[in-house]
VEXLO-522684 format. One record per residue (C-alpha): x, y, z. Coordinates in steps of 0.05 Angstrom, whole numbers, plus 5000, padded with zeros to 4 digits. Layout:
<atoms>
XYZ;...
</atoms>
This chain:
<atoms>
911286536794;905685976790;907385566716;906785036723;898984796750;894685286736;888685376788;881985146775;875585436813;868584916807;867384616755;869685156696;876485486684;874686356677;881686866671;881287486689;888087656658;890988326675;885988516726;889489036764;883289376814;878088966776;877888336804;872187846799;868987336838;868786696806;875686806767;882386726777;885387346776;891487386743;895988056754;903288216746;902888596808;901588236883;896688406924;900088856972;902389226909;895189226878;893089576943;898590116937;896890226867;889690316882;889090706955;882490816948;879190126939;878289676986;880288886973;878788327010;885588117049;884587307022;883687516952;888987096906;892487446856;896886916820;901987256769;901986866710;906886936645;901787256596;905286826536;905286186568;898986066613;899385436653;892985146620;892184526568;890184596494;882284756494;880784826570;879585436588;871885696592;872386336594;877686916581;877287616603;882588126587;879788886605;884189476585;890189086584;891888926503;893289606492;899389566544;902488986506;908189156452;906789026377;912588396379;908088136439;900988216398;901387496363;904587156426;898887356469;893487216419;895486536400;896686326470;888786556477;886986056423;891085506441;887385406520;881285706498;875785086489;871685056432;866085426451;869585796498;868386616508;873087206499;871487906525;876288416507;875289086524;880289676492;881690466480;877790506411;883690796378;879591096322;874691486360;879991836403;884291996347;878492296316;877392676389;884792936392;883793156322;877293606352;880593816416;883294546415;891494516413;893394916479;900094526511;900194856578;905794496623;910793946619;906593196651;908493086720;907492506764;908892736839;902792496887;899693226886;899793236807;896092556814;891992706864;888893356825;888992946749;894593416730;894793246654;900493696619;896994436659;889694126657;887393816714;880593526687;879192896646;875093306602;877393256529;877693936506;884494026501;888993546469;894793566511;890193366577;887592786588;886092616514;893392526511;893891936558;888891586527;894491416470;900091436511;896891126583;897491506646;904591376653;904991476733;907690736744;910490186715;905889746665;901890296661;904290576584;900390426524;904390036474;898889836420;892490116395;886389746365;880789886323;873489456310;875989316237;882589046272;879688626332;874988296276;881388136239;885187836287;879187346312;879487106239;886587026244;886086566314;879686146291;875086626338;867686876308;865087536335;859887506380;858988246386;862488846384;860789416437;863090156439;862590466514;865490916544;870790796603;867990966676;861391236638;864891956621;872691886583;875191396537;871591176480;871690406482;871289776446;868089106476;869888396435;865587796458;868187326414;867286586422;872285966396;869985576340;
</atoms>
């Protein structure tokens, strides 16, 4: 566990907290998983064999007040528990320079309630998690991520896919919510963008907020 000098690359100081099989060049990528276990979590992507993965504590980032350029935290708040919410975001504001940019992106809680709401209510077969299930996006009988049927995928977009550690979904946001908390931690919105995950599931929020 690295805690106690954080890394800095050039001139700026960019996070890439919780990056899992999104790392980025330029950032240091922070994960709680190594990289031999990143590449066993993701078989099918291929990752450079010198790329650092430091594993930081989330709630105590080894980083003075206001230095920190640049923070990027992609699907990763909704995996952090409700008593963890205000521990993560205040750490944020305390290395986070004036100036400094926040981009969260998030399951846009709202919108896929409102989906699961839509969906037809057809429970097919208890979730499994064996590598065949995986393989074939087995999702409780479906085995599509097409949102149709409430007990499929649509299901794991509250919950999270659930076929490894880390991988549950503890918290849930909405854009009235992410607005509130940047209020509460002395952020002003930038922007708020809805996407949608890997262009076809997941209705998504993206925060570019910016330290004031």
């Amino acid at each position: 566990m690295q805690n106690q000098v954080g890394i800095k690359l050039g001139d700026e100081i960019k996070l890439n907290l919780g990056c899992g099989g999104r790392p980025l060049e330029g950032y240091i990528n922070v994960d709680m998983d190594d990289l031999s276990a990143i590449k066993r979590r993701y078989p099918h992507q291929n990752f450079r064999d010198d790329l650092v993965l430091v594993q930081y504590d989330l709630f105590n980032l080894p980083y003075e007040n206001d230095t920190v350029d640049e923070i990027r935290a992609e699907g990763l708040v909704e995996h952090l528990p409700f008593k963890d919410e205000p521990r993560f975001f205040y750490e944020i504001e305390r290395i986070l320079k004036p100036g400094g940019i926040l981009y969260i992106s998030t399951v846009d809680f709202e919108m896929a309630a409102k989906q699961w709401l839509l969906a037809k209510d057809d429970w097919q077969d208890f979730y499994r998690d064996d590598a065949d299930a995986i393989a074939s996006n087995h999702w409780f009988g479906t085995h599509t991520y097409e949102p149709s049927n409430r007990w499929g995928y649509l299901t794991a977009t509250f919950y999270g896919s659930q076929n490894g550690d880390g991988q549950f979904h503890t918290n849930c946001y909405s854009e009235a919510k992410l607005r509130a908390i940047c209020k509460k931690i002395n952020l002003e919105v930038v922007k708020i963008e809805k996407f949608q995950w890997k262009g076809n599931r997941d209705h998504m929020l993206g925060l570019t907020a910016t330290k004031r």
